[in-house]
VOBAZA-417910 format. One line per 4 residues: their letters; for each residue x, z, y of C-alpha. Coordinates in pm, 1 decimal, decimal comma. Each point is the difference from the previous one (the first is absolute). Example, Ala and Ser with C-alpha at 12.3 -4.5 7.8 and 13.67 -1.06 7.14 Angstrom:
REM residues 2
as	1230,0 780,0 -450,0 | 137,0 -66,0 344,0
***
This chain:
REM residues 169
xxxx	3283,0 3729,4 6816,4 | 167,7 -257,4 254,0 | -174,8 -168,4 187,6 | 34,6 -310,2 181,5
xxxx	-218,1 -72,9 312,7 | 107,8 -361,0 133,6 | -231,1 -142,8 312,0 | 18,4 -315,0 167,8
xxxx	-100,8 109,7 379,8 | 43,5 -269,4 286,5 | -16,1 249,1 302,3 | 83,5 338,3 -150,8
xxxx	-369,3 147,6 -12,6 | -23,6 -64,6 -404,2 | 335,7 135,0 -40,9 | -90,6 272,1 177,3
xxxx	-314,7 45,3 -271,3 | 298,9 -4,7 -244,9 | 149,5 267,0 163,2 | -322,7 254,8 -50,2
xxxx	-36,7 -113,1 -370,3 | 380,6 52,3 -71,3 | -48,7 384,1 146,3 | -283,6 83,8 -161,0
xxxx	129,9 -148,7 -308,0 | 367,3 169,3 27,8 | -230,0 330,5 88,8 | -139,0 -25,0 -358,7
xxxx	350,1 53,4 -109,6 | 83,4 -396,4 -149,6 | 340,5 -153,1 115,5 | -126,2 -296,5 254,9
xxxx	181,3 -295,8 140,2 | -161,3 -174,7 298,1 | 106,4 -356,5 77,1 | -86,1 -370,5 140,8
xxxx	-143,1 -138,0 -316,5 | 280,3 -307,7 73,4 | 277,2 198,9 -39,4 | -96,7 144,5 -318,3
xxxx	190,8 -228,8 -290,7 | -80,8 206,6 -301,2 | -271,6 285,0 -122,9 | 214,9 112,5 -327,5
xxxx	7,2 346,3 170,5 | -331,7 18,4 92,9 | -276,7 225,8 -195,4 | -269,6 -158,4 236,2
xxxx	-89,4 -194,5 333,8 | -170,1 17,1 300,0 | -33,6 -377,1 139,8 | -119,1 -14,4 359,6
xxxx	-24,7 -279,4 205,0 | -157,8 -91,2 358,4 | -290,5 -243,5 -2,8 | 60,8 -285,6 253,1
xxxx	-240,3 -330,9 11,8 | -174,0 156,0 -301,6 | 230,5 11,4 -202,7 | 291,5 302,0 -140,1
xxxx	366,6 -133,7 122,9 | 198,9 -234,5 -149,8 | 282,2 208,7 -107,6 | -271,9 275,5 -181,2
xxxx	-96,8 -274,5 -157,9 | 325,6 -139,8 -116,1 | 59,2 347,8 -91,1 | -277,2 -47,8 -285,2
xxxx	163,7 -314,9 -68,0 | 357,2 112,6 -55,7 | -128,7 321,9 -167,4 | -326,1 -70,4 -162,9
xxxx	168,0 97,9 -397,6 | 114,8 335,3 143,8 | -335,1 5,2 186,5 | -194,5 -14,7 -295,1
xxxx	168,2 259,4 -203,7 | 4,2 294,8 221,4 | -322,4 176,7 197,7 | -5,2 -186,7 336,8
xxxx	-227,4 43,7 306,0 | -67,0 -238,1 322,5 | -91,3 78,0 361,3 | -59,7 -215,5 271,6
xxxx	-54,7 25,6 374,3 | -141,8 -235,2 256,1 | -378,6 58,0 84,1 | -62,2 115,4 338,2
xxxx	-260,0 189,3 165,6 | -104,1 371,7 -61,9 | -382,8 -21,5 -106,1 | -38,2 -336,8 -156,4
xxxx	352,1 -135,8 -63,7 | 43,3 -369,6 57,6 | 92,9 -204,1 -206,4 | -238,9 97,0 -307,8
xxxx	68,5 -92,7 -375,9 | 321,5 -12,4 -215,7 | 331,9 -177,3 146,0 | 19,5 -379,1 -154,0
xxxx	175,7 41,6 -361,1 | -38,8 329,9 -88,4 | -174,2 17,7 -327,5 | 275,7 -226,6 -71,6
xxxx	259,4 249,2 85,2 | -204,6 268,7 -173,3 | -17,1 -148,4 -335,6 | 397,5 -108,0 68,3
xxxx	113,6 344,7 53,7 | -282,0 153,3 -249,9 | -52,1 249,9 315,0 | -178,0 361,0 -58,3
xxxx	-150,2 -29,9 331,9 | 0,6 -167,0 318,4 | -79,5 144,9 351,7 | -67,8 -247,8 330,5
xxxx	109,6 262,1 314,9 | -86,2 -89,6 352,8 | 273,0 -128,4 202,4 | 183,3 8,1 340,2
xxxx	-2,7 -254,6 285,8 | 230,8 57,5 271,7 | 25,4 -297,9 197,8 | 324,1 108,8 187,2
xxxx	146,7 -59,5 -351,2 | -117,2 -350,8 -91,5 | 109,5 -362,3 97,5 | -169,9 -275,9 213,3
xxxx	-172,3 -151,8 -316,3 | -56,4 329,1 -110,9 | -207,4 81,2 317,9 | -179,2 -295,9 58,9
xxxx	-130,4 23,0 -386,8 | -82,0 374,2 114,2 | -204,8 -97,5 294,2 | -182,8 -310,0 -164,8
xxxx	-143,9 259,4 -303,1 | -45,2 250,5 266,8 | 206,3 273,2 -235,2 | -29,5 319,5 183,2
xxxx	263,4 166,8 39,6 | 148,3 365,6 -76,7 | 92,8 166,6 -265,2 | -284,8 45,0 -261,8
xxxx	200,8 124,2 -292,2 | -185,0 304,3 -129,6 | 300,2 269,1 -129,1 | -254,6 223,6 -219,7
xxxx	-68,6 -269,6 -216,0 | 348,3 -134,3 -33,8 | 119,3 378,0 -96,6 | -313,4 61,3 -222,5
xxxx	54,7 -322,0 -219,8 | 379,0 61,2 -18,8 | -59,7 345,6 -133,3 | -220,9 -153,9 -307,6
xxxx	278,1 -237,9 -62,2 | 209,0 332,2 -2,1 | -258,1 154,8 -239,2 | 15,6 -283,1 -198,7
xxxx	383,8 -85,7 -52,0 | 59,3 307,2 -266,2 | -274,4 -115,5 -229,1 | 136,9 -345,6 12,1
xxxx	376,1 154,8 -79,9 | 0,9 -138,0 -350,7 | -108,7 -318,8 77,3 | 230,3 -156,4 220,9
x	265,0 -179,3 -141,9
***
């Protein structure tokens, strides 16, 4: 199958999430593209997505979710899963709950599954608002994304992809 992962990552960590799911993916032996979900103008190709996007203020980025908008007939007619990152903190990730709009995005895309990965902060990376929002919600900061995980649920969506072979279209 091909395979379309397209992420929406403001400092590169959520990309980098991409990056693992694309291997693990292309390791199962299905053709996979990995791009910035705003440069993608078409899924015609596409057997099935991966839609990832970093969680900022609560909410998944504006172009992932422009990226339902433009897409969201394609979306519904092929097997599609979503990932985001953002929550920091190793033993009780902050913040808790579902990103702002998400069952909305869900029912949009008709997702198979959705995964919420702990994130990245790097302060060397960020701006001056950035960093003052930072210190005022006392995010800590490191890099809490947890690899195992990431490969583990790639490799079902792996699994998964040649039973859904006759369905996407």
């Amino acid at each position: 199958m091909r395979v379309l992962i397209a992420v929406a990552s403001r400092h590169g960590s959520t990309y980098e999430i991409a990056e693992v799911i694309a291997a693990e993916v292309r390791a199962a032996g299905d053709v996979v593209d990995l791009r910035a979900a705003e440069d993608v103008d078409s899924l015609e190709s596409y057997d099935a997505v991966v839609l990832g996007s970093a969680v900022y203020m609560g909410k998944w980025l504006p172009e992932a979710r422009q990226f339902v908008t433009r897409h969201r007939a394609r979306l519904a007619a092929i097997p599609v899963w979503l990932f985001c990152s953002g929550p920091l903190g190793h033993d009780d990730p902050k913040p808790t709950g579902d990103p702002a709009g998400l069952d909305d995005l869900i029912q949009a895309t008709q997702a198979r599954g959705h995964r919420i990965f702990s994130g990245k902060l790097d302060m060397r990376g960020l701006g001056i608002g950035e960093r003052l929002i930072v210190r005022m919600v006392k995010a800590p900061e490191g890099d809490f994304r947890d690899w195992d995980a990431i490969r583990a649920w790639a490799r079902e969506i792996a699994t998964e992809l040649p039973l859904l072979a006759g369905s996407a279209g």
